[in-house]
N, C-alpha and C positions, 0 to 999 in steps of 0.2 A: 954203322950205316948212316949216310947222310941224310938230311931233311929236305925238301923245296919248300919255301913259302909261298901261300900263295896269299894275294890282294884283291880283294872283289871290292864292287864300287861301294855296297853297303852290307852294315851290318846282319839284314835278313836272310840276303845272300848268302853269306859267310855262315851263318846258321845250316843252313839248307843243305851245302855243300859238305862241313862238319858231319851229320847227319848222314848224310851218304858215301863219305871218304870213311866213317869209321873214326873222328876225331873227336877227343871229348875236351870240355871248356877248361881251358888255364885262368883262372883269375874271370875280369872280367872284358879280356884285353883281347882273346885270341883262344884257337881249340889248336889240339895236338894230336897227332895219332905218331904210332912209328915211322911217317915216311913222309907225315907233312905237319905244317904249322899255318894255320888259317886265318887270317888277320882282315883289314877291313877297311874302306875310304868312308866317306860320307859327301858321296858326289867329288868335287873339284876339293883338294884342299892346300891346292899353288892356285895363284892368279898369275899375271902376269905383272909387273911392278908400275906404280901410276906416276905420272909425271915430277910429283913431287918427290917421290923415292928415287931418280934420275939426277933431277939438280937443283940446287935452290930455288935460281929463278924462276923456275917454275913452278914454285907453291903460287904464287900469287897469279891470281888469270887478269892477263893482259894480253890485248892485240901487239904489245912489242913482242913478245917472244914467239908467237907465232909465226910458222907452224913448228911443231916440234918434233923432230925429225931422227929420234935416237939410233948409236949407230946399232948399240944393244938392247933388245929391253929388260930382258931376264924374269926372274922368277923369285916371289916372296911366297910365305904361307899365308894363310888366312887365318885371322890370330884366333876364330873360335874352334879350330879344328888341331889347334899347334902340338896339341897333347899327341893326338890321334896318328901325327906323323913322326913322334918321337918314338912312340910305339912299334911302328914299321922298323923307323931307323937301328933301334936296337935290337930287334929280331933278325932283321938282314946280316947286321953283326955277328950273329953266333957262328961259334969254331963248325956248330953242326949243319950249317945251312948250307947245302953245297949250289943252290942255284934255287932261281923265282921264276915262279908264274904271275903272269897278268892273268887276271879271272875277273876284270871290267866288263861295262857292257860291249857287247862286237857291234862297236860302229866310232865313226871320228871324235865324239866328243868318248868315248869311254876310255879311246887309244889316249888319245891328251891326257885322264887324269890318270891313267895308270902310269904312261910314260914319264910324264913330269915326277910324278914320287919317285921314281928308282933313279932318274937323273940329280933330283936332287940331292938323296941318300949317297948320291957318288957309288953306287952297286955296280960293282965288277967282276960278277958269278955269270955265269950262264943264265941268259933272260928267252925266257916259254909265254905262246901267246894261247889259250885257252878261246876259244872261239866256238861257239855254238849259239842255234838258232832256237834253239829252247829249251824250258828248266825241267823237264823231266828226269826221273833217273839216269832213266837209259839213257837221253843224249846227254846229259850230265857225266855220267861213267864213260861213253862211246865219247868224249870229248876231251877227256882226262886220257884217255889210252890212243891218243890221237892229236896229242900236240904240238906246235908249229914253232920252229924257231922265231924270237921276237924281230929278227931281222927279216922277216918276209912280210911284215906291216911296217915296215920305216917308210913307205912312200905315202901309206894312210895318214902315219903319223905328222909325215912333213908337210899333208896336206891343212891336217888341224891345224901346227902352231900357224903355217901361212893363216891359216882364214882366221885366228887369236890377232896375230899382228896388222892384218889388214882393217878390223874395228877396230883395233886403237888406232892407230893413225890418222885412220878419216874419220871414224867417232868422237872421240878426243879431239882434234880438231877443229871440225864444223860445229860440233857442239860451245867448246869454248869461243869460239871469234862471234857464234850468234850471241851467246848470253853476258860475253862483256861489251857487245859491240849495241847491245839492243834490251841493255841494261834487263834484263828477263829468265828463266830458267825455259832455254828452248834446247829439246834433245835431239838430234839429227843421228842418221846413221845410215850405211852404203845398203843396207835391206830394211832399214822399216821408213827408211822417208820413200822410198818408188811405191811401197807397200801402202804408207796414208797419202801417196797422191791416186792409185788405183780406186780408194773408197772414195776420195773427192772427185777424181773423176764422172763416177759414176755417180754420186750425189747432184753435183752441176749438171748431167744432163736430165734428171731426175726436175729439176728446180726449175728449167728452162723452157718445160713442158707446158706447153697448152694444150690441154684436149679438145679436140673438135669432135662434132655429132655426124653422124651418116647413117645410111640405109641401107642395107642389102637387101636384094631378092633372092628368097626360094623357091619351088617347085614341087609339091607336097605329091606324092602317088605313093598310095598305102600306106607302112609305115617307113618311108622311104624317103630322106631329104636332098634336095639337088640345090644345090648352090651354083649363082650364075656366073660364067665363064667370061672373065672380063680382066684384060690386062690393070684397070684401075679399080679396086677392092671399093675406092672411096668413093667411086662415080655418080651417086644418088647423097648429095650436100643437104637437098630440102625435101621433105618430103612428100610434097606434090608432083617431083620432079617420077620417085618411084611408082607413084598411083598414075600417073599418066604411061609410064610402061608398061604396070600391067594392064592397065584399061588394053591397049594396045593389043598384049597379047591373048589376052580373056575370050576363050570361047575357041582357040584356037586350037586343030589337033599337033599334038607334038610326037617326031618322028623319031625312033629309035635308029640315031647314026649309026653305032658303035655299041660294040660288048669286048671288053677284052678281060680274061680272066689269069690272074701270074699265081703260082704256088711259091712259098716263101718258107723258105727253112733256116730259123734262128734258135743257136747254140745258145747256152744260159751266161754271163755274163763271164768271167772270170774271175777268181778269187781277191779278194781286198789289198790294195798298197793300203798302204796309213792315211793318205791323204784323203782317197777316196771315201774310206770309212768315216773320216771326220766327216765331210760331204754330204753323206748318207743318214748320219744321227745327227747334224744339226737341221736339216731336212726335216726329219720324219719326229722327234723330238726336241727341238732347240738347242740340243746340248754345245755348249762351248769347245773349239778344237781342243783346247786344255784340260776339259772335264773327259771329253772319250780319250785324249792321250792317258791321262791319269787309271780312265776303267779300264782299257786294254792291258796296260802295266800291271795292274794286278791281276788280271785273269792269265797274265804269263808269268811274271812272277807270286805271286800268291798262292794263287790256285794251279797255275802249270796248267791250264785246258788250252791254251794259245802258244803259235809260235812266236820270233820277237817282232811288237808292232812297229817298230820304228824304219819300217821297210819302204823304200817305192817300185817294189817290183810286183807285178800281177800273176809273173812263172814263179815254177817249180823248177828246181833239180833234176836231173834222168833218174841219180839214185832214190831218190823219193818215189818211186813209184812202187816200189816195195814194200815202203809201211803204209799203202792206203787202204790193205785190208784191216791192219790193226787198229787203224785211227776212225777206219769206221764202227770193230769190234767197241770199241770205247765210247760209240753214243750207240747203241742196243737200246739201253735205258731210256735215252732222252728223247730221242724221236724213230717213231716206226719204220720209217724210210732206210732209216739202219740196216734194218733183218732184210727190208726189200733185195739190196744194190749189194750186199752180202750172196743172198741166193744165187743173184744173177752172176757171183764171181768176183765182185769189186772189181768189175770192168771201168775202168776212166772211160767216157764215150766223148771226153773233149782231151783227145793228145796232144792238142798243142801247146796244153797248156804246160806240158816236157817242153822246155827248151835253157838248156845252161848259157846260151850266149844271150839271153833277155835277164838273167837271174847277177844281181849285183852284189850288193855283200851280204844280201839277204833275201828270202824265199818268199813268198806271198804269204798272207797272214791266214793260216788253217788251225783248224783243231789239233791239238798234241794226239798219243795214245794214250791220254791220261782219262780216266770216267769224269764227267763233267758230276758233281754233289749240289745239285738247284737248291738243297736248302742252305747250303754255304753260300751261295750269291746274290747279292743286295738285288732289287729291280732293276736297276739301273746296269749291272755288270750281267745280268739276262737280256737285256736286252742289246748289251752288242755282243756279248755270246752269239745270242739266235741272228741274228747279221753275217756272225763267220762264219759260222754252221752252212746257214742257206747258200752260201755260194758255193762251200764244199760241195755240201748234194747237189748242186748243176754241175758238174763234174761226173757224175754218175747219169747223169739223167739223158732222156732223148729229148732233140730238140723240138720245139716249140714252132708246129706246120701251121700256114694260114691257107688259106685261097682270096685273092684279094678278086674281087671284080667291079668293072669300072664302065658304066653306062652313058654315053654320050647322047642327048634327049635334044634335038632341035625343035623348035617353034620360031618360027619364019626365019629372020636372017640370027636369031640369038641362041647361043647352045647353055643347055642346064647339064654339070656334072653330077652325076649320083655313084659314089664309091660306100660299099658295102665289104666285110669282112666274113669269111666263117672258117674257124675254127677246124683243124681236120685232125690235129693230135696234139694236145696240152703239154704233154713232157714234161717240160724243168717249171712250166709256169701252172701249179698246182690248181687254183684259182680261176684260172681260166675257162671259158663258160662259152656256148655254142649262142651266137646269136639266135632268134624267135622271129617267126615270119617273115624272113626276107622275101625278097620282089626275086620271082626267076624268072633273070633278065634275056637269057636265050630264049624266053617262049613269046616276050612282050614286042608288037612289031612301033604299035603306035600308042599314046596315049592321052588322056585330058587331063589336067590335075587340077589342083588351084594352089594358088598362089598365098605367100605370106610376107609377109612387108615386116622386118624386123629392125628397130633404132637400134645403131650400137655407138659409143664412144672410143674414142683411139684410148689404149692402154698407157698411162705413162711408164718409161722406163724404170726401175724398181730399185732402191739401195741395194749395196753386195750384203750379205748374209753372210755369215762366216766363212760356210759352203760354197756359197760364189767366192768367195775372196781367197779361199784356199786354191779353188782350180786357177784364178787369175795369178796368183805367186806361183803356182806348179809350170804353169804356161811360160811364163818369162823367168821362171828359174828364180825364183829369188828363196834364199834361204832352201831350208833341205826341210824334209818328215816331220825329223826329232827336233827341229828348231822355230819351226812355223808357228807353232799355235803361242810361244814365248814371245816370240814379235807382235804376235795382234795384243798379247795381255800387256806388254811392253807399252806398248802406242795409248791403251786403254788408262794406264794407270798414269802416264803421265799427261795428261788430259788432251791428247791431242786428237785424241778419236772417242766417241760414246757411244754406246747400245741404245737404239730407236726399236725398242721391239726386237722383231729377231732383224731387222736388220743394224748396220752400222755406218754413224755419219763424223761426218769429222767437224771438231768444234771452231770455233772463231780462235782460237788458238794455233789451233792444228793450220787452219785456212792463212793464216796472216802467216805459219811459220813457211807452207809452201812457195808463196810471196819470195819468202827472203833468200831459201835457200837457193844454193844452186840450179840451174834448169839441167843441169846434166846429171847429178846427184837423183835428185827427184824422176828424171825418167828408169827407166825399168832395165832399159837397155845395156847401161853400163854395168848396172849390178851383177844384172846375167849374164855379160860376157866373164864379169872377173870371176861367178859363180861354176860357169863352164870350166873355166882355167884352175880352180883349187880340185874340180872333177877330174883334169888333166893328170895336174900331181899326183893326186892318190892313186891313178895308173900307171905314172913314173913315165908320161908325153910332155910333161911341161917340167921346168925348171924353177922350184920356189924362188931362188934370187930371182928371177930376171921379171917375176909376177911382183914381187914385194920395191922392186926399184918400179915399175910401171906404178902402184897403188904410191911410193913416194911421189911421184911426179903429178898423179890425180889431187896428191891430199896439196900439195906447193898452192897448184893452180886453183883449187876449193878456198882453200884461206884468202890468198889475191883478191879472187871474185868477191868474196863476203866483205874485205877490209875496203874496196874500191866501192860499191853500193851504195846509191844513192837512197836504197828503199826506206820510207820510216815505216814505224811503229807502234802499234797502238794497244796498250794493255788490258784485255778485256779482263783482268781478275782484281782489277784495281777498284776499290769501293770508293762510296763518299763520307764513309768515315773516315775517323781522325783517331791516328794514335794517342792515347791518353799520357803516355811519356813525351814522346818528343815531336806531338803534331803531324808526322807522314799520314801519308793516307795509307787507309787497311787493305793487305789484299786478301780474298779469297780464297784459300787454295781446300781439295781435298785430301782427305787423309784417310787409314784405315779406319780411324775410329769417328768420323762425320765429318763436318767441314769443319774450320778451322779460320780464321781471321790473323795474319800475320806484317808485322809491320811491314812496308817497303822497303823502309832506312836501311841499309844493309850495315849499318851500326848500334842497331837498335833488336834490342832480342826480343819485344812484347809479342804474346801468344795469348789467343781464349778460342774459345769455343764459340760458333756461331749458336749453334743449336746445344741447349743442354744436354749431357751425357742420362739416358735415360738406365735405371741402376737394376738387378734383383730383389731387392725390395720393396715388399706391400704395401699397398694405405691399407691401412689400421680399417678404413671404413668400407672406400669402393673395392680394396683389394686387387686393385691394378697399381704396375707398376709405379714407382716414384721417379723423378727426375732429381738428379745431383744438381743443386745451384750454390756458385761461389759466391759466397758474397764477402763482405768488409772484415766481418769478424771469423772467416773457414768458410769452408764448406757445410752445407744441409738438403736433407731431402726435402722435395716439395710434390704436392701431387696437383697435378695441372687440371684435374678433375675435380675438385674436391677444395684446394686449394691448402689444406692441411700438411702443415710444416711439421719434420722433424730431426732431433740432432742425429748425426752420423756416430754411432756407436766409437770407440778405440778398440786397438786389437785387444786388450783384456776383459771388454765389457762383451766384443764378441765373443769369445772363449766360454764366458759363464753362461751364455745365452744359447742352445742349439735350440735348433729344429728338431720335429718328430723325423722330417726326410732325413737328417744329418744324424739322426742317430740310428735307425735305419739301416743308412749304409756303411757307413762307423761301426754296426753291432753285425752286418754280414760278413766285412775285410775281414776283422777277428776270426770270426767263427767259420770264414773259410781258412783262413792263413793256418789256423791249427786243428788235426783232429780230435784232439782232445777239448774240453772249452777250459778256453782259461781264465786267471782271475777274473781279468778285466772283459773278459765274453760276461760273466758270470754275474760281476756287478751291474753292467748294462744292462742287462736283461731283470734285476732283479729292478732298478730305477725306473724302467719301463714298466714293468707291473705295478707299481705303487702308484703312478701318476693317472 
């Protein structure tokens, strides 16, 4: 009987699946059962091949070769992972394997690395696409007994390699014509430069702001506030100008025009895209679109309580409405609202939120029917748990009734508005609370009140937040879900953008590089339409050639503009130090491990450290950290507190020297690794009691 192999994007994956197919570990390469062979990616492990892998000339970046316009680009591995697809290669090989599954993630960048391995391996068996919305058993199993020929994603697929081929072109490109043209490491690309001109945008109007002062009037009766009814907000500049109107009105009776009362019935929100939910926890916690991309991942892969996040749809399925009473059975435990909307039936009270033609290659992001284990999850993965939770339960819930009413209060020719709210049934919005003493405005004919003269200043416009800056890329389409939050860290690490608090500004770098680039590059416009068009593809309405000859002609006309530019340049990372080798001046730059001082000379290799590397090791006296300083004769500790120097051990003088913590956890490994104790559990333990 034959085998399928199947390929999942990682190793944990391929765990998981083993586990539930009934496979057990070969080696340490792959599991086996009678009917499959389970093997494993580690994300992407083809690229696409870089300029120099194409043709000589184009090792060396220069504006002659420019633009570079291959007719192929093709496909290399990635040399830390070269093992990991030889591996494949020779399991695809066996006489027993009669056909593969793809078992990547179901979305375009998962289709790409799956597809690219079996293209490269040259596999010509029968190829199965495994597709499911989340890691549960059951849809795990109901997904394996339910698989799709891999030719019913060929138009997904051709939509990834187009948008592969489309950043090199114009990334590679723009990037090279700036940084040899502008002697600089400047990085451009068709979604994160519209993306750092969106934060400068809204930075510059931020910067340009002058606040100015004003007054309003209000109209106080009971606890009752009426604000004045005035096409100009700002109308009152000084404030004698407001004390002369109310002097004016003072003492006057004011007449009840108008009462109009509206009943207002809102449904609770609809369940989370990805994007949203980033939106939501950088809001309410700061968290980085990258940090909730990462917690959501684990609470679908991990833990299995989430469907997949990498979604932008807000519907459901029709056939999903069949597991909503199990998926509520599954939080019982967690929140009492469970047994509620169970009793009542697991009635949905929001249907619309059925509909298959708003549902794209993925479902809105919900609870599995897996029991959420709160002691298994960090704070951080509860708290965007209890996020998907909450909007599931508005799904059950009845909607949320106001009564809004609205009092039109004249005093001579001026009218005062007084809008009041109450509460007639809470519903989806738990918290919700019945306003105290309102004014009933149907009984009130006429009134006096007094008056309060409040100073306000105009608000300046605000930097984008993460949250703001994801709805503005969702708005003009740039980038997808699962590729957003990579762009802003993108932007971030190569210094063209920085974290102001929670919000985000772009450096004198980033500013000088919008300068240079393209103005059509930089707007929003183009990106989204080419971004609309790789949307095409993957529905099989557009044509990748005729998108990929269009994005040649963008990248022609991008290098021209940059090579033709009269713009200069100004390096802000350039120091007024002097290379100690050969005189250039230092520049700046950051790194993962602090700053950094690197020559200019692009012939010149000198590197130090701006700020010393601060080490785990104690002063001897204040027992805070040491700082590593090189100096003439190596490296040594110093303590910046204390000022007490010492030499930096060798590996053998560490070795003789541990910690009480290093033996510690050195005398646990052991004595968990074996139930019996062995020697060396045995000697540690006895050198511990002697000391």
């Amino acid at each position: 009987m034959g085998k399928k192999l199947i390929v999942t994007e990682k190793p944990s994956v391929a765990k998981d699946y083993a586990k539930i197919l009934g496979a057990k570990a070969q080696g340490k390469d792959y599991f086996e059962s009678d009917r499959y062979i389970i093997t494993w990616a580690y994300g992407h492990l083809l690229t696409l091949k870089l300029p120099e892998d194409l043709k000589p000339e184009w090792k060396t970046w220069q504006l002659e070769t420019l633009p570079m316009i291959p007719k192929e680009i093709g496909l290399k591995p990635l040399p830390k992972t070269n093992r990991q697809l030889k591996v494949i290669a020779n399991l695809a090989k066996r006489k027993d394997v009669t056909g593969a599954i793809i078992a990547t993630d179901s979305g375009r960048e998962g289709e790409a690395v799956g597809r690219y391995i079996f293209q490269w391996i040259r596999f010509n068996k029968p190829l199965e696409r495994l597709w499911i919305s989340s890691q549960t058993e059951k849809a795990v199993k109901t997904g394996f007994a339910q698989l799709k020929p891999a030719q019913q994603y060929e138009n997904l697929y051709q939509s990834a390699v187009a948008r592969g081929k489309a950043d090199w072109l114009v990334g590679l490109n723009v990037t090279r014509a700036l940084t040899v043209k502008y002697e600089d490491n400047l990085s451009a690309g068709r979604v994160q430069t519209p993306t750092l001109n969106l934060v400068a945008k809204a930075q510059e109007k931020m910067e340009k702001f002058i606040p100015t002062t004003y007054y309003s009037v209000e109209l106080l009766y009971g606890n009752a506030k009426g604000r004045l009814q005035t096409k100009n907000p700002q109308r009152f500049k000084e404030r004698q100008d407001a004390e002369a109107f109310v002097a004016d009105l003072t003492g006057k009776i004011g007449k009840v025009a108008s009462v109009t009362q509206k009943e207002k019935s809102q449904n609770a929100p609809l369940p989370y895209d990805l994007t949203e939910l980033q939106q939501v926890a950088n809001s309410l916690y700061q968290y980085s679109a990258k940090k909730t991309l990462n917690l959501v991942q684990s609470l679908y892969e991990t833990h299995k309580i989430v469907s997949y996040p990498r979604t932008d749809s807000k519907y459901l399925p029709q056939d999903l409405a069949a597991t909503m009473k199990e998926r509520l059975q599954a939080l019982v435990n967690y929140d009492e609202r469970a047994k509620k909307y169970l009793s009542q039936g697991a009635k949905v009270k929001q249907k619309a939120v059925f509909n298959d033609g708003k549902v794209t290659d993925h479902y809105a992001l919900i609870p599995t029917e897996e029991r959420p284990r709160g002691e298994k999850l960090s704070t951080d993965e509860s708290r965007i748990y209890h996020l998907i939770v909450e909007r599931f339960f508005g799904l059950f819930a009845e909607a949320y009734k106001t009564a809004k009413t609205t009092a039109e209060v004249q005093i001579g020719s001026e009218t005062f508005v007084f809008n009041q709210e109450e509460v007639l049934a809470a519903g989806w919005k738990n918290d919700a609370k019945a306003s105290k003493n309102q004014v009933d405005w149907q009984q009130v004919k006429s009134l006096k009140g007094e008056f309060a003269i409040i100073k306000e200043l105009t608000q300046a416009p605000k930097l984008l937040s993460e949250g703001t800056l994801l709805a503005q890329m969702e708005k003009y389409n740039l980038g997808t879900p699962a590729t957003r939050a990579e762009i802003i860290e993108k932007l971030l690490k190569s210094e063209l953008m920085e974290r102001r608090g929670n919000g985000l500004g772009v450096t004198p770098k980033g500013k000088q590089l919008l300068s240079l680039v393209n103005p059509s590059l930089a707007s929003p416009d183009m990106t989204a339409k080419w971004e609309q068009s790789l949307e095409a593809i993957a529905k099989g309405k557009e044509d990748p050639e005729q998108f990929l000859k269009g994005i040649e002609a963008a990248t022609r006309k991008l290098v021209a503009e940059i090579k033709d530019s009269k713009e200069t340049y100004k390096d802000f990372s350039l120091t007024s130090k002097l290379c100690p080798e050969c005189g250039s001046q230092l520049r700046e730059r950051n790194t993962r491990d602090g700053k950094v001082y690197i020559c200019s000379n692009s012939d010149c290799n000198y590197r130090r450290r701006k700020d010393p590397k601060v080490s785990n090791h104690r002063c001897s006296q204040c027992h805070k950290k040491m700082e590593i300083i090189d100096g003439k004769n190596g490296a040594f500790f110093k303590c910046k507190f204390c000022g007490i120097t010492e030499k930096i051990p060798d590996k053998q003088e560490r070795k003789k020297k541990m910690s009480k913590q290093e033996e510690r956890r050195l005398l646990k490994k052991y004595t968990q690794e074996e139930e019996m104790e062995s020697p060396l559990a045995a000697a540690l333990k006895a050198a511990m009691k002697e000391q």
